[in-house]
Each structure stands twice: as structure tokens, then as C-alpha cells.
TORFIDO-220884 format. One record per residue (C-alpha): residue number from 1; residue in one letter; x, y, z. Coordinates in Angstrom, 2 decimals. Example, Ala and Ser with C-alpha at 12.3 -4.5 7.8 and 13.67 -1.06 7.14 Angstrom:
2
{atom 1 A {12.30 -4.50 7.80}}
{atom 2 S {13.67 -1.06 7.14}}
END
This chain:
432
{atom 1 X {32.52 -21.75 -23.16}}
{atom 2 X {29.76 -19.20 -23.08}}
{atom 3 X {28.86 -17.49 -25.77}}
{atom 4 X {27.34 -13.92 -26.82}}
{atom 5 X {23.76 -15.26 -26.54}}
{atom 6 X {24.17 -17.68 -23.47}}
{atom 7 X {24.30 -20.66 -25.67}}
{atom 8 X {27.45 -23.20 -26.03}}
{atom 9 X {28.12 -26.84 -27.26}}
{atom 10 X {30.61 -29.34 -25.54}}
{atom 11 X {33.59 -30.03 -26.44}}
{atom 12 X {34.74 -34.30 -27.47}}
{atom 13 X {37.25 -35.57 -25.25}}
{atom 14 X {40.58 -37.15 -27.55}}
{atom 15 X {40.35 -41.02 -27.01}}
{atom 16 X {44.08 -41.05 -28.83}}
{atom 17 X {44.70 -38.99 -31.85}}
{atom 18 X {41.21 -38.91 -32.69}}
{atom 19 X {41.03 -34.78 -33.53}}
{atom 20 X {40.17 -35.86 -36.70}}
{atom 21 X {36.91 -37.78 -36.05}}
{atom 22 X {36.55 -34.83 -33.44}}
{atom 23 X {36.10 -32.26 -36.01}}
{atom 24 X {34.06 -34.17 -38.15}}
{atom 25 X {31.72 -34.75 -35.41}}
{atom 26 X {31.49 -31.15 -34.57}}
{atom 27 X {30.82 -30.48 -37.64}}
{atom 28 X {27.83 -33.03 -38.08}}
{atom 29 X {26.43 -31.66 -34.89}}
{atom 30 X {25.87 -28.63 -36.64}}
{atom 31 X {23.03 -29.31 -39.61}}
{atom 32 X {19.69 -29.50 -37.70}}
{atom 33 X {18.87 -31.27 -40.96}}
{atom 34 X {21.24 -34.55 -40.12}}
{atom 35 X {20.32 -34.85 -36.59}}
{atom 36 X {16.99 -34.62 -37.62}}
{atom 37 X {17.45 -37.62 -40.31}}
{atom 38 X {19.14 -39.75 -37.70}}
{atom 39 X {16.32 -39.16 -35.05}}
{atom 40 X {13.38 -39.94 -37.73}}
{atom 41 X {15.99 -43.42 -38.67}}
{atom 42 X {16.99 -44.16 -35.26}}
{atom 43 X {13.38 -45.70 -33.20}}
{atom 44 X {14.24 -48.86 -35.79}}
{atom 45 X {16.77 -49.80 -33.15}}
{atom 46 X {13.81 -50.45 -30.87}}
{atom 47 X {13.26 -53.88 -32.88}}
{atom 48 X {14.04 -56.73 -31.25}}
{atom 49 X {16.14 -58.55 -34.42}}
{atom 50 X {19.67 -57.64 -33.42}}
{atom 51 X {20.57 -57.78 -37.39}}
{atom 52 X {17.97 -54.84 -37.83}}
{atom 53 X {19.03 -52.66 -35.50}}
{atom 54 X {21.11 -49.18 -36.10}}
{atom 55 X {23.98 -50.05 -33.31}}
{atom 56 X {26.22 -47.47 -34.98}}
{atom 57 X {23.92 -44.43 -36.01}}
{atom 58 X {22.10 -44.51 -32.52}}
{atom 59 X {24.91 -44.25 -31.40}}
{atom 60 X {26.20 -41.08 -33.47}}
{atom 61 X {22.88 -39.63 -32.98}}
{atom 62 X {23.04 -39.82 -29.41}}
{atom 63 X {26.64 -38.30 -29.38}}
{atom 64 X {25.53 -35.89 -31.78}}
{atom 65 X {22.88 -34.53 -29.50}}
{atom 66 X {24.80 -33.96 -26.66}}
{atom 67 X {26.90 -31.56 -29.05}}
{atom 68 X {23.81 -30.00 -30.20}}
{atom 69 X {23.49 -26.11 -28.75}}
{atom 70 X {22.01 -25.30 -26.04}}
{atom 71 X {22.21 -23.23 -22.77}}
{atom 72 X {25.93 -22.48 -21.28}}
{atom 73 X {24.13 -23.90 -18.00}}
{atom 74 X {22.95 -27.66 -18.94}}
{atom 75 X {26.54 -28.16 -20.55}}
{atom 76 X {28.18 -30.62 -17.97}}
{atom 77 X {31.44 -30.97 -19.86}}
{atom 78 X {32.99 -32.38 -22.22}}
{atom 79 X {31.61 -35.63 -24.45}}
{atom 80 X {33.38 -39.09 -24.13}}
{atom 81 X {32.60 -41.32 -27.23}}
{atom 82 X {33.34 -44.61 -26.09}}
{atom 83 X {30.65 -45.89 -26.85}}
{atom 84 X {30.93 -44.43 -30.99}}
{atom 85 X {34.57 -45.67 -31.15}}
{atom 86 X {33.75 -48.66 -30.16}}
{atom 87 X {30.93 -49.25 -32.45}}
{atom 88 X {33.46 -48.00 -35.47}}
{atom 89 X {35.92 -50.29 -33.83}}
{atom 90 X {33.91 -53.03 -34.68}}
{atom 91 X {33.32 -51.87 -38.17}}
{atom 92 X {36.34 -50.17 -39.42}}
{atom 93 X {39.67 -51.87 -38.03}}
{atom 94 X {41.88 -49.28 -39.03}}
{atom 95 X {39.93 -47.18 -36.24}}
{atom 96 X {41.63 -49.35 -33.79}}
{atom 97 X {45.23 -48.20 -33.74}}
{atom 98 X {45.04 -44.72 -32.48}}
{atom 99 X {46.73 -43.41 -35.83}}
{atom 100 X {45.79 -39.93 -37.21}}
{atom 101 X {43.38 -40.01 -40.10}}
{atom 102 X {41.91 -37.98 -43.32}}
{atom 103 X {39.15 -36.47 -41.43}}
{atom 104 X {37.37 -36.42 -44.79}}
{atom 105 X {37.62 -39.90 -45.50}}
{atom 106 X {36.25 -40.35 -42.10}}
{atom 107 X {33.31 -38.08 -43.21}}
{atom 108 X {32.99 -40.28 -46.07}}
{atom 109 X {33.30 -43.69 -43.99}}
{atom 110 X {30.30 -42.38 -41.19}}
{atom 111 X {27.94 -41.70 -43.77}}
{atom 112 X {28.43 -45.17 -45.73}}
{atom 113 X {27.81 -46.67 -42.40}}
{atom 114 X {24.75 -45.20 -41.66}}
{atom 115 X {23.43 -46.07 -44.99}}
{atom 116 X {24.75 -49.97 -44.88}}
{atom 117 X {22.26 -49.75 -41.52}}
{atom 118 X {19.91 -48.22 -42.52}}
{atom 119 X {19.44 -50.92 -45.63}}
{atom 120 X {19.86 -53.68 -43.19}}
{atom 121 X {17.37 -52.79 -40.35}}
{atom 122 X {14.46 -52.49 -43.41}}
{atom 123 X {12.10 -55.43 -43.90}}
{atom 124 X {11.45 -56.92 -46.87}}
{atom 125 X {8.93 -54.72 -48.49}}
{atom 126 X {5.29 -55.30 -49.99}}
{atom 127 X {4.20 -54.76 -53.42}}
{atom 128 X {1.91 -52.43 -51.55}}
{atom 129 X {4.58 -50.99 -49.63}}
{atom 130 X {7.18 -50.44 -52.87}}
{atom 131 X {3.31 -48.66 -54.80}}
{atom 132 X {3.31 -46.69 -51.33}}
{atom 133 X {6.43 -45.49 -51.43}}
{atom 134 X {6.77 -44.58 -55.00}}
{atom 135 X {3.95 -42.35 -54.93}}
{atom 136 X {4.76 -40.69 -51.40}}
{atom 137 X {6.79 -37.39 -51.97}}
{atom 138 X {8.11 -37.42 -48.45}}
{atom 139 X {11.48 -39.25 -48.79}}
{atom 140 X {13.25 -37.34 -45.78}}
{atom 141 X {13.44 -40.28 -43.81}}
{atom 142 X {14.99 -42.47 -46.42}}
{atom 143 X {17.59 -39.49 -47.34}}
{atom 144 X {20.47 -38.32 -45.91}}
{atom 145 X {20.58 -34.60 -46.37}}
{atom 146 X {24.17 -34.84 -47.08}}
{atom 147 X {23.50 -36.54 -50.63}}
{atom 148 X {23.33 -34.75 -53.23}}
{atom 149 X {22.90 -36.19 -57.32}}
{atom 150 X {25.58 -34.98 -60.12}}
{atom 151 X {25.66 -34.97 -63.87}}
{atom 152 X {28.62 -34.98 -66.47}}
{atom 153 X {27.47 -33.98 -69.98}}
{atom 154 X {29.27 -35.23 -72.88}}
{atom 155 X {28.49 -32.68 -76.15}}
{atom 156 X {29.83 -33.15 -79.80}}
{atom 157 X {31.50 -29.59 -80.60}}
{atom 158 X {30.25 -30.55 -84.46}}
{atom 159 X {26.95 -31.02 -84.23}}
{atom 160 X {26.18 -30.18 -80.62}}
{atom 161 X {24.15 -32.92 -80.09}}
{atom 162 X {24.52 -34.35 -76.15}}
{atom 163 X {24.93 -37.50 -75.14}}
{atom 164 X {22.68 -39.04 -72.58}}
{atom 165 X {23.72 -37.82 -68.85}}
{atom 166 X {25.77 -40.02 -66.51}}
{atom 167 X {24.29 -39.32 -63.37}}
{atom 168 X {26.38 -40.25 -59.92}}
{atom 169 X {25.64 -39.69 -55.60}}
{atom 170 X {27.88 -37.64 -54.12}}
{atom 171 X {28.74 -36.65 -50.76}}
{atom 172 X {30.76 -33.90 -50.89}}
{atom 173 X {32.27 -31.51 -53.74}}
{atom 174 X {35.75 -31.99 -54.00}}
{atom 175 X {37.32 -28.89 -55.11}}
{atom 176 X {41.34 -28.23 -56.14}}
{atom 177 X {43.23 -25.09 -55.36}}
{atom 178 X {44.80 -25.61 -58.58}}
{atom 179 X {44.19 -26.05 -61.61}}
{atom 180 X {47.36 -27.39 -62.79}}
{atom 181 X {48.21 -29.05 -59.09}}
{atom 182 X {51.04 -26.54 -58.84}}
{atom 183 X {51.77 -24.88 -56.05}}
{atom 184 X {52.60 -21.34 -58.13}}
{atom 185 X {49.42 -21.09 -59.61}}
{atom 186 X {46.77 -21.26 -57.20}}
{atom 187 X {42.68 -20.17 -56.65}}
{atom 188 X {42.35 -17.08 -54.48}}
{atom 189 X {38.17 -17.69 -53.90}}
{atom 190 X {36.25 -20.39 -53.27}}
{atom 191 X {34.39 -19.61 -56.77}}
{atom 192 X {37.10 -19.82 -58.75}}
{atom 193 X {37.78 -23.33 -57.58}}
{atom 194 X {34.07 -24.26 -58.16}}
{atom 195 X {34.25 -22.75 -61.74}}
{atom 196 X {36.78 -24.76 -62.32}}
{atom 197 X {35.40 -27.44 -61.37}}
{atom 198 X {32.36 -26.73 -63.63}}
{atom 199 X {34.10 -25.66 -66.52}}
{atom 200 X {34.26 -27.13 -70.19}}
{atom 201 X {37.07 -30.21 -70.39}}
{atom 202 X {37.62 -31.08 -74.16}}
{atom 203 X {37.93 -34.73 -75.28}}
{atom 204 X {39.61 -36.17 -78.29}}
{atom 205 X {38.88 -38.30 -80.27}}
{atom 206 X {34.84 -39.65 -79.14}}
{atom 207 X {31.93 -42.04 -81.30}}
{atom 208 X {29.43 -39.45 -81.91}}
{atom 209 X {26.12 -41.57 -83.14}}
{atom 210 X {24.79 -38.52 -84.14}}
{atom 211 X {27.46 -37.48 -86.72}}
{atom 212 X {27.37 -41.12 -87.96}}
{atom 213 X {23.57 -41.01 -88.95}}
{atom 214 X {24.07 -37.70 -90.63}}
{atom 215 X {27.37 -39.10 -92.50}}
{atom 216 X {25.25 -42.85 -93.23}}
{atom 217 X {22.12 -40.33 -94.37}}
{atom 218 X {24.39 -38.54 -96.77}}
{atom 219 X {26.03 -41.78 -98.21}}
{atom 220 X {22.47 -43.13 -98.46}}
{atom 221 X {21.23 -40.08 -100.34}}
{atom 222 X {24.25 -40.29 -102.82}}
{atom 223 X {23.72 -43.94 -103.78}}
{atom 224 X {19.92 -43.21 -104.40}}
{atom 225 X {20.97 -40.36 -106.68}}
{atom 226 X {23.22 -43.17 -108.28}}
{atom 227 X {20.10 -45.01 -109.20}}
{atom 228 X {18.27 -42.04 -110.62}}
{atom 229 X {20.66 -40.58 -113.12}}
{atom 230 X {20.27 -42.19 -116.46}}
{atom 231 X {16.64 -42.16 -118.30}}
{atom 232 X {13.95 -41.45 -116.04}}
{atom 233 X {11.38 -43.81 -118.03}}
{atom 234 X {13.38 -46.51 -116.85}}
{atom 235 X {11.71 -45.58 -113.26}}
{atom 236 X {8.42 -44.12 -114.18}}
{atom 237 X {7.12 -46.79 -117.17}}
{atom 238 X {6.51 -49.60 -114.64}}
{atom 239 X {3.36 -51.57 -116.28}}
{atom 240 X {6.04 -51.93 -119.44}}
{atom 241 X {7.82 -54.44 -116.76}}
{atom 242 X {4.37 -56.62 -116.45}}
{atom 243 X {5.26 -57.05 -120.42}}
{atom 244 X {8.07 -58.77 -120.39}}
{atom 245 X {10.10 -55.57 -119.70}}
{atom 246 X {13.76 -55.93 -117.92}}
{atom 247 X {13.50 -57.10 -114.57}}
{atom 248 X {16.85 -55.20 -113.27}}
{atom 249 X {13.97 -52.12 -113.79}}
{atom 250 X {11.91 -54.18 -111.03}}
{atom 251 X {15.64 -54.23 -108.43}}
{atom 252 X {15.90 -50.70 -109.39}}
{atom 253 X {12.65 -49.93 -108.30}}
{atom 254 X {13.29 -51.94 -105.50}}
{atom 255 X {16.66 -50.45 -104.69}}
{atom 256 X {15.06 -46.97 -104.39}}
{atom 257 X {12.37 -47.77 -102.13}}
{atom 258 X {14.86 -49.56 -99.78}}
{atom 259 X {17.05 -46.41 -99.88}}
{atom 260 X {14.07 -43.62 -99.54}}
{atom 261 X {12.84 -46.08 -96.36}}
{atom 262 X {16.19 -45.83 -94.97}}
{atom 263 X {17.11 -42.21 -94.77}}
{atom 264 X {13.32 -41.84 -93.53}}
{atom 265 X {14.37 -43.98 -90.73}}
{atom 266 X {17.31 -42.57 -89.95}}
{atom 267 X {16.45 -39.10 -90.03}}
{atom 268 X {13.71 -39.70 -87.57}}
{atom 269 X {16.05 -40.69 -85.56}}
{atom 270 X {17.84 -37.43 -85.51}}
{atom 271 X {15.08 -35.65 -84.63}}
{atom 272 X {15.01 -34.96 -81.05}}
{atom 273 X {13.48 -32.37 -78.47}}
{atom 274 X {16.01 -32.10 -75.51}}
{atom 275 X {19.21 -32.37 -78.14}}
{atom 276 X {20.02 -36.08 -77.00}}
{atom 277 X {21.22 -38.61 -79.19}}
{atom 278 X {20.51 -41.77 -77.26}}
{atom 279 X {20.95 -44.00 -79.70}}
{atom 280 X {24.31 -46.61 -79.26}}
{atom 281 X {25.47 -47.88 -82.63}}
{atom 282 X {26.93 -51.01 -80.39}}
{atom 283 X {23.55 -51.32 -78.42}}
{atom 284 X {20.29 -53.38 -78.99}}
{atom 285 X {18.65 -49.65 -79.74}}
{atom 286 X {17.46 -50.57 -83.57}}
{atom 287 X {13.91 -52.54 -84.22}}
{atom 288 X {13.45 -55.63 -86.36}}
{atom 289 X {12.30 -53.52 -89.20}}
{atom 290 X {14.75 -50.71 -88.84}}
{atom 291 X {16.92 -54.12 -89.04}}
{atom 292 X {15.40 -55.07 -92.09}}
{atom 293 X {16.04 -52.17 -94.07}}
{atom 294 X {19.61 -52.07 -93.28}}
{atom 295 X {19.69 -55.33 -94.70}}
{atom 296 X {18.07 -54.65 -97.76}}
{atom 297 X {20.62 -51.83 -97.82}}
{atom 298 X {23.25 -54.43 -98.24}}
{atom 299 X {24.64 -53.05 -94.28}}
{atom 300 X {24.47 -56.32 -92.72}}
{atom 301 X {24.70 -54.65 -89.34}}
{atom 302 X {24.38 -51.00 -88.06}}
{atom 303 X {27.51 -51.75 -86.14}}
{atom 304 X {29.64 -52.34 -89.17}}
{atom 305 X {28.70 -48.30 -90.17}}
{atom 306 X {32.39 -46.66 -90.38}}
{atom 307 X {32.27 -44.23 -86.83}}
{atom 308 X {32.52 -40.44 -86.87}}
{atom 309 X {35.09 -39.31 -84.13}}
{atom 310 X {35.02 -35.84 -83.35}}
{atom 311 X {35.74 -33.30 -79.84}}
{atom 312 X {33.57 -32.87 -77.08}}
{atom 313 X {33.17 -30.95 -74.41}}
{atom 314 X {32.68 -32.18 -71.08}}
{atom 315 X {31.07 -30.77 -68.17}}
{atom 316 X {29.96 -31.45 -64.31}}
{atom 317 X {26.60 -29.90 -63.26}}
{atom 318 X {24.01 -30.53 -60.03}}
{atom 319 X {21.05 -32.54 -61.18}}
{atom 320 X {19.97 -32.46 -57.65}}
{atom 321 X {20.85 -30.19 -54.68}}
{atom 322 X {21.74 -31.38 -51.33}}
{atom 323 X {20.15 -30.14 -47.79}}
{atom 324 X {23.34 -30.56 -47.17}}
{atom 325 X {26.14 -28.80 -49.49}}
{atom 326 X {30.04 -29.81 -48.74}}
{atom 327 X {33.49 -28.85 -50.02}}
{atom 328 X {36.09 -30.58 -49.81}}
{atom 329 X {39.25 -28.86 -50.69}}
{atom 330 X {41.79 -30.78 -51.97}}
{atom 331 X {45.29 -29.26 -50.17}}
{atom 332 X {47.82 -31.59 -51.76}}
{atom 333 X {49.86 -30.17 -54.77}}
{atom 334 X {53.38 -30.90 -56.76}}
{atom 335 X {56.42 -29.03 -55.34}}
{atom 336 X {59.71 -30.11 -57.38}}
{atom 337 X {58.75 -33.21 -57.64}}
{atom 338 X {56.60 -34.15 -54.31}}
{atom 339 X {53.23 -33.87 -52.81}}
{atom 340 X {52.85 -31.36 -50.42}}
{atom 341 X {50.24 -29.51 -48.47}}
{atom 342 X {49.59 -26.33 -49.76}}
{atom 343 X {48.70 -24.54 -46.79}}
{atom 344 X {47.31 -20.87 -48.88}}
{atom 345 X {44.18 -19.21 -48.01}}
{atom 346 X {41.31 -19.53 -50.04}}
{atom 347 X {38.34 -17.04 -49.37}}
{atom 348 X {34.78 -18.40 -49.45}}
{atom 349 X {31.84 -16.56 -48.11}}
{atom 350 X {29.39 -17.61 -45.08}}
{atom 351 X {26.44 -17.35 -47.74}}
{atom 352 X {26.31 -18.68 -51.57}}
{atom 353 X {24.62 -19.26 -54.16}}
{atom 354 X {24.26 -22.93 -55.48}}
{atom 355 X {22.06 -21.52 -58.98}}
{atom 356 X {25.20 -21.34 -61.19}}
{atom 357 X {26.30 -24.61 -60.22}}
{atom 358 X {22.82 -26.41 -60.83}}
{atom 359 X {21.71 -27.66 -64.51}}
{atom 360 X {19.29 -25.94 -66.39}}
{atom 361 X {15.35 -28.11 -66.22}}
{atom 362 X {15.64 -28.55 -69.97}}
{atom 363 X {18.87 -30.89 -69.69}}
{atom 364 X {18.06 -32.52 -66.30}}
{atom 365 X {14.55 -33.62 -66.79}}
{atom 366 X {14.26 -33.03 -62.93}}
{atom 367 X {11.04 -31.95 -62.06}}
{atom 368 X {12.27 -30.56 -58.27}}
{atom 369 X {11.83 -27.40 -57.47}}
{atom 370 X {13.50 -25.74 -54.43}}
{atom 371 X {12.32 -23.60 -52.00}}
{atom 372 X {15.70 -22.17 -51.82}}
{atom 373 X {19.18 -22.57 -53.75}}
{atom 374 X {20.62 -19.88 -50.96}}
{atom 375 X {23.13 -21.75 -48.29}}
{atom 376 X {24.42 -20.57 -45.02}}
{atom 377 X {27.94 -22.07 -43.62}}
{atom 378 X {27.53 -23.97 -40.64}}
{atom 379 X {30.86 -25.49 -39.74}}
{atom 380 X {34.57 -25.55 -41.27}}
{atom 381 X {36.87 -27.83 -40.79}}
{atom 382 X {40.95 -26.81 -40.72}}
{atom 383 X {43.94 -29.03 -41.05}}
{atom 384 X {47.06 -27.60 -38.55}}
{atom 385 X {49.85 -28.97 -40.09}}
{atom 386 X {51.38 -30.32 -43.07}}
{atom 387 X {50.95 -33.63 -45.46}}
{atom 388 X {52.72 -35.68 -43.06}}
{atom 389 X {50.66 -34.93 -39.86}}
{atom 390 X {49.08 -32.25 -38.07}}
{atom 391 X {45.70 -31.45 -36.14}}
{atom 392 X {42.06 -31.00 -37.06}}
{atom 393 X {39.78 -28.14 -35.61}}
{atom 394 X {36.35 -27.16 -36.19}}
{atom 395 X {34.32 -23.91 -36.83}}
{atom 396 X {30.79 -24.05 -35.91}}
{atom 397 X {27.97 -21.58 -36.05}}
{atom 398 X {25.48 -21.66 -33.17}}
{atom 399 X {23.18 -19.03 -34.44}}
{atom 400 X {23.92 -15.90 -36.79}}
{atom 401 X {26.73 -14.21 -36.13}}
{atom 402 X {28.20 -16.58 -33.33}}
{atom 403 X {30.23 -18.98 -33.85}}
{atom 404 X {32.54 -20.66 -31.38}}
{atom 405 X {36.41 -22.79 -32.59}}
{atom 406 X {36.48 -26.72 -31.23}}
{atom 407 X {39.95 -28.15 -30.34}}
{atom 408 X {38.76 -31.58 -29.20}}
{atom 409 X {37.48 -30.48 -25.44}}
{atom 410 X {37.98 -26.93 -25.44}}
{atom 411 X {35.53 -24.62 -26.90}}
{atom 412 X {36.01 -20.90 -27.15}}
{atom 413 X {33.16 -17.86 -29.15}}
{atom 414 X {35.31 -16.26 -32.19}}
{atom 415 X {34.11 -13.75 -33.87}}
{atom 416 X {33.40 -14.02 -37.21}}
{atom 417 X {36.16 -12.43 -39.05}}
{atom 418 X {38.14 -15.16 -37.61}}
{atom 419 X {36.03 -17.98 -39.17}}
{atom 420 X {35.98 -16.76 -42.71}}
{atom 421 X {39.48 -15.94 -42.39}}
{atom 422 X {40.20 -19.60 -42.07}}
{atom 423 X {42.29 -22.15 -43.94}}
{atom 424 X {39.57 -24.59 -44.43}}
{atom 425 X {39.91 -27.85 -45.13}}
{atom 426 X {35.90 -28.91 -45.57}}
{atom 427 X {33.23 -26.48 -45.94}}
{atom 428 X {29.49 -27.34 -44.61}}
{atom 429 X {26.70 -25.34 -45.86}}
{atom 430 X {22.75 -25.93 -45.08}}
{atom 431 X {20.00 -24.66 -47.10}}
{atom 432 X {17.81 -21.65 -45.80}}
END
């Protein structure tokens, strides 16, 4: 268990085909950034309400300390998790039946836990404390590094106009190896996968609101040019109407007024600065007097506007970084006809670059900035074995350059060509 630099981690004794939540341990005991999370969360168990306290993370941060680094020397052996398990037990039945498990679901499962916890164990809050908070720009105790804040953009390929960003948490980045899910066409680096994953989907056959003004603004503009054709007197010679003069002059007046107002109103609402067109034809979005002149435009209701359906092109950006960044790589593919694991390398580096995968200010509206979008691998996960079964391992790096290979209790240094020429399963990166 010693390593180049005299430092070492223990290994997790297997409680009964539990390799899975082994590795995914392992790998958790690896950010400094989590176990720092869970130690600024975990006093709250110190409160005396039993329904407040953190039974469950105190317990994974305590585990996850004793698998922290440290000197070969103070390493007494291996870690027994009873306590963990049996905290999970009580949470999660299916942990109870000693079956092998998706270590990535697992992954998944620990860190809604120690949310649902944390949530509980907080009292109810002030008005002071919610102004408090608000204005406070240190949120690390509230946030697991792990989380991390996507965006999918919708834009029309007609008129380019966006619409507005659905925004979603995520844990980890789950990444294929194909983009077809067939096993003879396959990614050969872990960019390729993520470009993939980035890259412009088009969709048939989508509202665009922003088409639909123009198109309403057009049809607007031609009926107004319907009223103006014919003798222009019959517009300009208005005090001849105060003598007795046709009234249909008076409706025509009228008419063109209503229909000037309109296409005012509408074009104003094309004009935007960040090229989003958050207007919903279906939605609440127009004012009594925009209201009003649709009614006076004989369109009883916006909604009853005939639609404008063209392509757009989809897209899946960061808003938000994690401290935290994790890919999940998605093994399973179609072989004549059945899921299998595709067990083919796929290279990845031990440093990246998150900047190409991160949204441009301008579309976000995210005001972070980061003191670094450079991440450094920390742990990988491998699945032995195929879609029926197998075993899970873990990579971890103790320090630059030194990295040791976890098989449940026994820990061996590997150098590092080994690690990045692994078939990994989940890939844990930190920020510098």
C-alpha cells in the first residue's frame, strides 16, 4: 500500500457484493472539495431534534475521511462500513439484498440523500435570514460541489431568434460512445463524445412566436394598404365629415389607426437585445391594451393567430460549472438486436478544458466568473465485466503523478500510463 511519496489510502472491506458502492466511495474520497462540503454540513447533527439530524451524511463523511490520504504509517487497514450500509439500509431497501448494483445510480442515490438531509435538518428560516442569505455570496455550504446547472437552447433556423433557456441540475454528464448506439461506429476520445453531446439536434416541425409576429405584422400591413388605395381625400378631408360627410370615412379613419397601433405593438415586441423571443402566443404575456387593439383588429384573441412552424436547432450548453465535473459513460449499445456492453477504450486526458463546453455570457445571463475552467482527474471508475454482471474498481490520484488502483480492500500505486489507459466507466474531475 505505500506509495512513491509515503502516502496511501485504505482500502473498503466487501460487506457482500458491494464493489460497486466501494468504488464510488473511493472515488468521493478523492475531491477535497466534497469532504470539505460534508464537514462544513455535518456539526448540524450535533442538534438534539433527531428529525434534524444528518444520520446518513455523518456517516459518509466519517467513512470518507478515513479514506482520505495520508501517511502509509497511520493506515491501520482496511475500512468496514457498517455503520454507512446500515444507514442506506434504512433508506434504500434495495441496498438490503446483497445484489450487485449500477455504481452510477448509486452515485446518483448518495448525493440525493445528502440533499433530502440536508433540507430536513434546516429550521424554518427568518425573513431576515432568507434577506441574509440572498445577499451573502458564500453558498459553499449550501452546495454540493458535485452540482453543476445546464441549458438546452431551442433556435428557429428562419429567423434565428432563441427561445427562452430551459435550465436543469445535473450531477453528472452522461456521455454515449455512440452516436448511433451501434456497436460498429464508436467515439475513439473522450471529446468526441462530449461534442456530440453538445452538438446541433434539428427539430421539426416547432411554434416559433417570433415568425408569427413577423407573418401577423405583414398581414396587418397589407390590410392597412387595403384601406389606403382608392382617393386619398377620402382620408385627408376630415372636417368635411363634421358636415354631414359619410361616416364609413370616420370607420376608415378608425380602421387605420387601429391597424398603425397594432403593427407598432407588435413590432416592439420583436425588438429584443439578447435574441429571445419570450413571448407565448398561449400564455398570459399580452396587456389589456395590447388586448384591446387586437380586438379592434377584429382578432378576438392572439391565440386564434394561424402558427408559423418551422426547424430548430437544439443544443446542450453549461450555464454553470461544477467544482465538481463527472462523466458518465454510457457502455450499453445494440448488437443484432440486444443490449450489450461495449467494453472499447475511449481515451480522455488527466487535464481538460471545460471553456468549449460552457455558454457564452451573452446567452446565459450568468454573471459568475471562474477562477478557473481547467480540471484535473481525480478518480475513475471501471466496470470488469459485461451487461449482465461484473466488478467495479477505482482509480484515484493521491497527489500529481501518483495514483494508486482500489479493488475493495486491496490497494496497490500504478503508474500513470495505466490509469489513462483505462476503460472507464465514470470520470471525476476537480477544478484547479
Amino acid at each position: 500500500m505505500m506509495t512513491a511519496e509515503g502516502m496511501s489510502i485504505a482500502g473498503l472491506r466487501n460487506l457482500g457484493n458491494t464493489c460497486y458502492f466501494n468504488a464510488v466511495l473511493q472515488a468521493l474520497a478523492s475531491s477535497k472539495r466534497f469532504r470539505q462540503y460534508l464537514a462544513a454540513i455535518c456539526p448540524l447533527e450535533t442538534l438534539e431534534d433527531d428529525e434534524r439530524r444528518l444520520n446518513f451524511t455523518s456517516e459518509l463523511h466519517a467513512n470518507l475521511e478515513a479514506l482520505a490520504p495520508r501517511e502509509r504509517y497511520l493506515i491501520a487497514g482496511a475500512v468496514e462500513p457498517r455503520g454507512l450500509n446500515e444507514q442506506l439500509g434504512k433508506c434504500i431497501l434495495g441496498f438490503r439484498g446483497g445484489r450487485q448494483q449500477d455504481a452510477e445510480e448509486w452515485f446518483q442515490l448518495i448525493m440525493e440523500l445528502c440533499e433530502e438531509e440536508y433540507k430536513k435538518s434546516q429550521p424554518m428560516a427568518s425573513l431576515f435570514d432568507l434577506i441574509r442569505d440572498t445577499n451573502s455570496d458564500d453558498d459553499s455550504k449550501s452546495t454540493n460541489p458535485f452540482y453543476g446547472l445546464g441549458g438546452t437552447l431551442l433556435e428557429c433556423t428562419i429567423c434565428h431568434m432563441r427561445k427562452p433557456m430551459w435550465t436543469d441540475r445535473f450531477l453528472d454528464l452522461k456521455l454515449s460512445l455512440s452516436p448511433t448506439m451501434d456497436a460498429r461506429n464508436v467515439f475513439q476520445h473522450l471529446q468526441d463524445s462530449w461534442r456530440h453531446y453538445t452538438s446541433q439536434e434539428q427539430i421539426e416541425g416547432v411554434e416559433c412566436t417570433n415568425c408569427t409576429l413577423v407573418k401577423l405584422i405583414h398581414v396587418v400591413k397589407d390590410q392597412l394598404a387595403e384601406y389606403k388605395v382608392g382617393d386619398p381625400m377620402e382620408f385627408v378631408d376630415v372636417p368635411s365629415l363634421w358636415e354631414g360627410g359619410d361616416s364609413r370615412n370616420i370607420l376608415r379613419c378608425d380602421v387605420v389607426e387601429w391597424r398603425q397601433n397594432l403593427i407598432d405593438i407588435l413590432t416592439k415586441r420583436l425588438i429584443t437585445a439578447n435574441k429571445v423571443c419570450d413571448l407565448d402566443m398561449d400564455g398570459s404575456g399580452w396587456s389589456e391594451e395590447e388586448q384591446k387593439w387586437f380586438s379592434q383588429n377584429e382578432i378576438d384573441d392572439p391565440r386564434d393567430c394561424r402558427r408559423t412552424y418551422t426547424t430548430f436547432l437544439r443544443y446542450v450548453r453549461l450555464m454553470r460549472c461544477p467544482d465538481v465535473l463527472t462523466f458518465h459513460i454510457n457502455r450499453n449499445v445494440f448488437l443484432h438486436d440486444a443490449m450489450v456492453k461495449l467494453d472499447t477504450y475511449l481515451q480522455f486526458e488527466l487535464t481538460l478544458s471545460v471553456e468549449d463546453l460552457l455558454l457564452d455570457h451573452d446567452s446565459s445571463g450568468e454573471d459568475h466568473v471562474y477562477d478557473s475552467l481547467i480540471y484535473d482527474a481525480i478518480a475513475v471508475i471501471v466496470h470488469h465485466g459485461n451487461e449482465k454482471g461484473g466488478h467495479y474498481t477505482c482509480y484515484r490520484r493521491l497527489s500529481p503523478g501518483n495514483w494508486v488502483h482500489v479493488s475493495d480492500d486491496r490497494v496497490m500505486h500504478v503508474p500513470t500510463s495505466e490509469v489513462i489507459r483505462a476503460k472507464a466507466y465514470m470520470l471525476f474531475y476537480e477544478r484547479r
